[in-house]
C-alpha positions in Angstrom: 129.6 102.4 112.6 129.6 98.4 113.3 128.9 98.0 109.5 131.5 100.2 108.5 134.0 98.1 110.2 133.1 94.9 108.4 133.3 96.3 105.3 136.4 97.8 105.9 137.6 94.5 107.5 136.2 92.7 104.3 138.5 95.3 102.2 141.2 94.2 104.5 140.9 90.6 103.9 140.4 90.9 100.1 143.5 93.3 99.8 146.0 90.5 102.0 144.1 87.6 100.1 144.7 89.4 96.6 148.7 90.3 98.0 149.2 86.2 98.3 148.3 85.8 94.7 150.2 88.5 93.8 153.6 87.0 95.3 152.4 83.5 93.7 152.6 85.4 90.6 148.6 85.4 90.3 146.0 88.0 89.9 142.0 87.6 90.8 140.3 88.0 87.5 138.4 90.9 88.8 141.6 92.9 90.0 143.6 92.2 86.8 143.5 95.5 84.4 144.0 93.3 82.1 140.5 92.2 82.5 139.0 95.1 84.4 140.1 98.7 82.9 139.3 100.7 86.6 140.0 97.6 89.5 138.1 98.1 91.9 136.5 101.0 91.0 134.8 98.8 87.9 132.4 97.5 90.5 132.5 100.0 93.5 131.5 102.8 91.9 133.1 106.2 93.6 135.3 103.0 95.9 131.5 102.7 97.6 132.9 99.1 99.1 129.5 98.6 101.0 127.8 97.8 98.0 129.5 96.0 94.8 126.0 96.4 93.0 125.2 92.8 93.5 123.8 90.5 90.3 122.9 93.6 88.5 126.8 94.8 88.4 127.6 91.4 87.5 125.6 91.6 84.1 126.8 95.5 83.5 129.8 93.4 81.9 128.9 90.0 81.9 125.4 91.0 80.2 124.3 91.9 76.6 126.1 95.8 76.8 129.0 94.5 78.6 130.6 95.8 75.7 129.6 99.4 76.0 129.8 99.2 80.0 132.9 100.8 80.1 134.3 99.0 82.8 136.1 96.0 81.0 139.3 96.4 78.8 139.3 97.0 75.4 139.7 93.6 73.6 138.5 91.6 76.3 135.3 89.2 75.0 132.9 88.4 77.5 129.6 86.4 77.5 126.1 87.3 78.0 124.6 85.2 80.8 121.7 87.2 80.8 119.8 85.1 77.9 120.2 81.9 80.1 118.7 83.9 83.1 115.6 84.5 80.8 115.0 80.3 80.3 112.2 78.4 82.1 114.4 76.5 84.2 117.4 78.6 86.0 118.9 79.1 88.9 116.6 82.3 90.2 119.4 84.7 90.4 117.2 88.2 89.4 113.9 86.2 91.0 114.3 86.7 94.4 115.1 90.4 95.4 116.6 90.9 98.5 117.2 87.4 99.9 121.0 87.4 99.8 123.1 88.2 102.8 126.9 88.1 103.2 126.6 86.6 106.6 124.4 83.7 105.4 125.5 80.0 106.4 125.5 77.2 103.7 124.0 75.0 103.3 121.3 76.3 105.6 120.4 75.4 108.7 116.9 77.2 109.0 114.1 75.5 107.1 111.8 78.6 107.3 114.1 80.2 104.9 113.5 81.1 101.5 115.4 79.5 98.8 116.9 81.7 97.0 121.0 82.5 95.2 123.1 85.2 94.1 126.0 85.4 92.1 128.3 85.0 94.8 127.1 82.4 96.3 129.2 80.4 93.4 131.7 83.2 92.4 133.9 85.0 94.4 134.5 88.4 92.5 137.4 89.4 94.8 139.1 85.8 94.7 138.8 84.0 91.8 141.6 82.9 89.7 141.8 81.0 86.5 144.3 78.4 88.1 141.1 78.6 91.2 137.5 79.7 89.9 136.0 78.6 93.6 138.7 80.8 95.5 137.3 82.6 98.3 133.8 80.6 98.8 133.7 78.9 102.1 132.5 75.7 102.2 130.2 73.0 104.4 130.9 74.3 108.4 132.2 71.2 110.3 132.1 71.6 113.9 134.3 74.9 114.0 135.4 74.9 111.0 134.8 75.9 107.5 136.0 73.3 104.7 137.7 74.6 101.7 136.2 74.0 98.4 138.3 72.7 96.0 135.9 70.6 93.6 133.0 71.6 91.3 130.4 69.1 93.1 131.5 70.3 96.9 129.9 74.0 95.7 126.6 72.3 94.6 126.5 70.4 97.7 126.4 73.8 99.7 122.5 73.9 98.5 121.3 70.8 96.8 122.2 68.4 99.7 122.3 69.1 103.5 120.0 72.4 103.5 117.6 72.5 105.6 115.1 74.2 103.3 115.1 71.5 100.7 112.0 71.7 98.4 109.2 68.6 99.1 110.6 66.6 96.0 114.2 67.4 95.9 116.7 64.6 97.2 120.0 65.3 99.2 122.7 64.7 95.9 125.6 64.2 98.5 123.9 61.0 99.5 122.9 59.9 95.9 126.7 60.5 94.8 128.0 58.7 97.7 130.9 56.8 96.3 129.7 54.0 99.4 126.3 53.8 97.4 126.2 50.7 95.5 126.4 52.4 92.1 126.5 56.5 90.6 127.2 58.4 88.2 130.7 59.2 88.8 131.0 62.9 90.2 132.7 61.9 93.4 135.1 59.8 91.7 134.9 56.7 89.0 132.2 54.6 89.4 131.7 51.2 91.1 130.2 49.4 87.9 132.5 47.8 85.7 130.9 46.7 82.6 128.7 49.3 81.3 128.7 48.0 77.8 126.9 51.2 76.2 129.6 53.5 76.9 130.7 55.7 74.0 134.3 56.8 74.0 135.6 59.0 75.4 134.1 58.1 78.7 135.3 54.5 80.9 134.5 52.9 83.7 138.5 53.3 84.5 140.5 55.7 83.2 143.2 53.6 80.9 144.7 56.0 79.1 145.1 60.3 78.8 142.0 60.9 76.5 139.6 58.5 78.9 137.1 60.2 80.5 135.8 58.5 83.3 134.8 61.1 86.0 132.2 63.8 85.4 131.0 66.8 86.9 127.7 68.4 87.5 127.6 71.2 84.5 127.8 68.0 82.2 124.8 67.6 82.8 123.1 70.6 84.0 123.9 73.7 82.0 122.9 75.6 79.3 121.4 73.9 76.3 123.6 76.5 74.1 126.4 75.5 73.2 128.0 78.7 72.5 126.7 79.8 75.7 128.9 81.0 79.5 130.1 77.4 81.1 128.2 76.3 84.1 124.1 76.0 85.0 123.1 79.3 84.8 119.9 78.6 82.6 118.0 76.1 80.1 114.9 75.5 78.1 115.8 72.3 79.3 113.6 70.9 82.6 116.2 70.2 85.5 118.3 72.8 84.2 119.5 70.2 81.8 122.0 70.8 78.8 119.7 68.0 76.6 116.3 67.0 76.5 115.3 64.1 79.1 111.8 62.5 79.1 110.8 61.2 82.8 107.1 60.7 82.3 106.1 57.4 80.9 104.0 56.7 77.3 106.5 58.8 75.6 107.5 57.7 72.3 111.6 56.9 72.1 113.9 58.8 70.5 117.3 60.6 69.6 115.4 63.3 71.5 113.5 62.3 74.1 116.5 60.5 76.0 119.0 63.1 74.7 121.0 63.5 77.5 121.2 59.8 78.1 122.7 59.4 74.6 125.2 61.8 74.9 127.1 59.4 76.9 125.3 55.8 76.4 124.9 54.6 72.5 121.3 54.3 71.7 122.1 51.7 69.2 122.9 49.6 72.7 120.5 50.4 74.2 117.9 49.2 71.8 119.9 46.5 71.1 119.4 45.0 74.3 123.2 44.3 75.0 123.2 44.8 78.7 119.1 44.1 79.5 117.5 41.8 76.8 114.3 43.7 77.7 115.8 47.2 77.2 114.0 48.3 73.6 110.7 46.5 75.0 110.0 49.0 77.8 111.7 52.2 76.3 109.7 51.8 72.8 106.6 49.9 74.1 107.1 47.6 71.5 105.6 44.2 70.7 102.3 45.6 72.6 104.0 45.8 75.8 101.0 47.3 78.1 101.5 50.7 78.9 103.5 52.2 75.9 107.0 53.2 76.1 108.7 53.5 79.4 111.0 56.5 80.6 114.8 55.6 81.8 113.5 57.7 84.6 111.0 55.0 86.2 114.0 52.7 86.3 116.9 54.4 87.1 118.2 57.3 89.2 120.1 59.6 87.2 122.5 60.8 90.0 123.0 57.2 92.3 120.9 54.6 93.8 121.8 53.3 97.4 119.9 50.6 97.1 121.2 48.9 93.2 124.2 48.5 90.8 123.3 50.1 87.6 121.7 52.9 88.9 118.4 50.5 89.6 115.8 52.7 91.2 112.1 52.5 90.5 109.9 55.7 90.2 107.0 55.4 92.2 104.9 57.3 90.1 104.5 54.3 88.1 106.1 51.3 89.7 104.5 49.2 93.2 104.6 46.1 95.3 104.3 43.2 93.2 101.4 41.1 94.1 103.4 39.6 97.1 104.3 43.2 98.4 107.7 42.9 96.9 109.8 45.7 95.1 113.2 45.2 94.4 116.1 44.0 91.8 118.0 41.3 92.0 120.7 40.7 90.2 121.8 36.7 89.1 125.6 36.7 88.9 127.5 40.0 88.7 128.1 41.8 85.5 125.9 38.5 83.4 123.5 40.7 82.6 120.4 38.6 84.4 118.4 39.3 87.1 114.8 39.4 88.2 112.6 42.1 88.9 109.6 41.9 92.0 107.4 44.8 91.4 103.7 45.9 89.2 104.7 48.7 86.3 101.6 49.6 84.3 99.1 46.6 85.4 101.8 44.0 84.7 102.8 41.9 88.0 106.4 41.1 88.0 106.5 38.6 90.5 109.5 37.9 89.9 110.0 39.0 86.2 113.0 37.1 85.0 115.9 37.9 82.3 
């Protein structure tokens, strides 16, 4: 009987939520015939409303038949996000069976739990808009209240940041995109670094003009490595769930691939050209018998934000220690000059200091 009630109280909501958009001359996707030949009934089969069906309803449209599913309007094309599912690196959607509840808490406070996401955990089948596609999820719980979530990075934050279960190697992204941090990629807003010579247009430090680009978001980076494929990071062949190939182990040979998704917004020709670190095409391509071989972007920089740096300066540990002083750090010799010195040991070679 109790469970009855909060589904029929969760109808309740959804039909006065739905009636706002209506009066701001708005329908959710989902209730829009336009869209969905049956309303409701295109996910609650027989108007069950204690059990949309989950992820598997989701792909009876949004899936490889969606076209012979019956429940979506004649005309209307829809994507199959079922292939990206299938990839090597995804967000475990049909991998963990059961996890899901409605009354769950992100990001979450229990460490014990298992990791785990659903569909809606970042769609909101009852709320979501085209003007709004996070309509209806709540967002991090401050104090007594829930914050609305208005921006694409605020719904990843609900599990790659705070949570409590965080996997041994993963960082908390909120702190690494800090916009107090001394540099990041700019997801939070444009970035602190004012002279990154290897920019190709569109993107700017500042946005200048309409067609700048100088704020990103996370599916730039992380989605599916198809282009033709449903927006968002669904799935990739890519590790890190990455739209292009990036190499982070060290003695890799440099190229167009291996740093893909670097290039797509830094010119390689820059890059190897030394323009902003006259040492740049010695450690990436190993050359002139630099010990060790080519050296990943990875062991130098953090791809998200360093709060230690400017220019994203953080060394991998993996590879790079104390020099022989016990020092490890950057320090940079005028800002934006391009010189600086380096205290660390990378592959056998003692930087103490290393200076350029």
């Amino acid at each position: 009987m109790f469970f009855k009630f909060i589904y029929s109280l969760t109808f309740v909501t959804v039909l006065l939520y739905a009636s706002l958009l209506f009066a701001a001359n708005e329908t959710p996707i989902h209730l829009d015939k336009k869209n969905m030949r049956d309303g409701c009934a295109s996910c609650h089969m027989g108007f069950n409303f204690s059990d949309g069906g989950g992820a598997y309803r989701c792909v009876s449209c949004h899936g490889s038949s969606n076209f012979q599913a019956g429940y979506v309007t004649q005309g209307v094309q829809l994507k199959d996000i079922t292939k990206d599912f299938s990839k090597n690196y995804r967000h475990p959607v049909f991998d963990k069976k059961g996890q899901h509840s409605a009354r769950e808490v992100l990001p979450e406070i229990d460490p014990s739990v298992e990791r785990h996401v659903t569909c809606a955990d970042c769609h909101s089948p009852h709320f979501v808009s085209a003007s709004n596609p996070y309509a209806g999820i709540s967002g991090k719980k401050v104090g007594n209240l829930v914050t609305q979530i208005t921006k694409e990075y605020e719904l990843c934050y609900l599990c790659h940041s705070d949570s409590a279960n965080l996997p041994v190697k993963s960082t908390n992204k909120r702190i690494e995109f800090s916009t107090n941090n001394p540099s990041f990629h700019p997801v939070e807003g444009e970035g602190k670094n004012q002279a990154v010579i290897s920019l190709i247009r569109p993107y700017r430090e500042k946005k200048s003009s309409a067609g700048d680009v100088s704020v990103l978001k996370c599916a730039d980076c992380h989605s599916s490595d198809e282009p033709g494929a449903a927006r968002g990071p669904h799935g990739s062949k890519y590790q890190g769930l990455l739209t292009d190939n990036y190499s982070i182990e060290d003695n890799a040979a440099e190229s167009d691939f291996a740093y893909a998704i670097c290039y797509r917004c830094h010119k390689r020709a820059s890059i190897l050209g030394n323009e902003s670190f006259t040492a740049h095409s010695r450690h990436i391509t190993g050359e002139r018998g630099f010990k060790g071989g080519g050296t990943s972007c990875y062991t130098c920089h953090s791809s998200h934000g360093s709060v230690e740096n400017r220019y994203l300066i953080r060394f991998n540990r993996d590879y790079v220690t104390e020099s022989s002083t016990g020092k490890l750090k950057f320090v940079e010799k005028g800002t934006y000059t391009f010189h600086g010195e380096c205290w660390l040991s990378c592959h056998g070679v003692d930087h103490n200091p290393k200076t350029y």
